[in-house]
C-alpha positions as CSV (number, residue, x, y, z in Angstrom):
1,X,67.1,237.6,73.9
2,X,67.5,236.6,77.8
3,X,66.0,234.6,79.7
4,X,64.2,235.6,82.8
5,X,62.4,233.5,85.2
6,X,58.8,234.3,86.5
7,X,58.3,233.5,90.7
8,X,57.7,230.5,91.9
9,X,54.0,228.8,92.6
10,X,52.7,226.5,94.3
11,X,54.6,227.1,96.7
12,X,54.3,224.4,100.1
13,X,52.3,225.6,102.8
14,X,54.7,225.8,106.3
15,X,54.7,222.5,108.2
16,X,56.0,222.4,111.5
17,X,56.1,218.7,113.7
18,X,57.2,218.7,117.7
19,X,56.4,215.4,119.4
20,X,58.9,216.9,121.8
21,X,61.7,214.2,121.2
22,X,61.8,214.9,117.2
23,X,61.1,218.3,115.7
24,X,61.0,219.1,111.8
25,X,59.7,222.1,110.2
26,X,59.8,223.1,106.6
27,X,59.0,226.9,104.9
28,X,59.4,228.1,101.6
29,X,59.2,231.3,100.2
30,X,59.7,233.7,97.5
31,X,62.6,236.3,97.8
32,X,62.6,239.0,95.0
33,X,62.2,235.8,92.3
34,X,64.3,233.8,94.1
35,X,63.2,230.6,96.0
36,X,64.0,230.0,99.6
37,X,63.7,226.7,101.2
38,X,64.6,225.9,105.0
39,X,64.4,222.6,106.2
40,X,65.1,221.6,110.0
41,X,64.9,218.3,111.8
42,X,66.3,217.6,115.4
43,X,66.4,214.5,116.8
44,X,67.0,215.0,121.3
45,X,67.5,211.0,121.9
46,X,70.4,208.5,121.8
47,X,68.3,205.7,122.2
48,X,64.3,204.6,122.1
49,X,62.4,202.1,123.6
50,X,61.0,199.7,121.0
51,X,57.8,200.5,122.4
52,X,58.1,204.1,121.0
53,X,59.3,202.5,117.1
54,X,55.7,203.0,116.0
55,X,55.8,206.7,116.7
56,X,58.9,207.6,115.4
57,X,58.1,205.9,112.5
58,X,54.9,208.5,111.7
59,X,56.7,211.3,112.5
60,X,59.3,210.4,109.5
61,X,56.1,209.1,107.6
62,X,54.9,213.0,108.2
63,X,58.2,214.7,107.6
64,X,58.9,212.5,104.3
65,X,55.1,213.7,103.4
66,X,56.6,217.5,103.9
67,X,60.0,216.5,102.4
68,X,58.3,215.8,98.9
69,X,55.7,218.8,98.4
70,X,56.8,220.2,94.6
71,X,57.4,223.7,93.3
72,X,56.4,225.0,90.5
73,X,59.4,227.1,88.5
74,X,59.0,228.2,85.2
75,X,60.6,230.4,82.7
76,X,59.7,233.2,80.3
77,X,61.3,235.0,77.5
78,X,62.5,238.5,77.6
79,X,63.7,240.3,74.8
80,X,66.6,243.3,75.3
81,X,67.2,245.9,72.5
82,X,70.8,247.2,72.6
C-alpha cells in the first residue's frame, strides 16, 4: 500500500498590500498536487516619522492577517498490486 496525497483546499485567496512605502503580497496555488506558496514583503524606508507608527503598524496588522490563512492537506490511501 502507498500513500498518496489528494490537492490541497482551502486554499488562501491572493492578497496583495502597497501603501507605497511597504508592499506585501501573498499567493498560493496548486501545482500538479503540489502546494506553492510565495510570500513577498519590501520595506523602501530607513527611517519613519513617529507620526507614521500608527500606519505601519496596520499594514503588519494586515500582512500578519495574510501570514496566518491555513491550508487544508490531507492524505488518502492507495493500494498497488505487483
Amino acid at each position: 500500500m502507498t500513500q498518496s496525497f489528494v490537492p490541497p483546499r482551502n486554499l488562501p485567496q491572493l492578497k496583495n498590500l502597497d501603501n507605497k512605502v511597504c508592499t506585501y503580497h501573498v499567493e498560493a496555488h496548486d501545482k500538479g498536487g503540489s502546494l506553492h506558496v510565495n510570500r513577498h514583503l519590501m520595506m523602501n524606508f530607513l527611517l519613519l516619522e513617529p507620526k507614521y507608527y500608527g500606519a505601519l503598524r496596520n499594514f503588519y496588522e494586515q500582512a500578519r492577517t495574510g501570514d496566518e490563512e491555513q491550508v487544508i492537506l490531507s492524505s488518502g490511501a492507495a493500494s498497488t498490486q505487483n
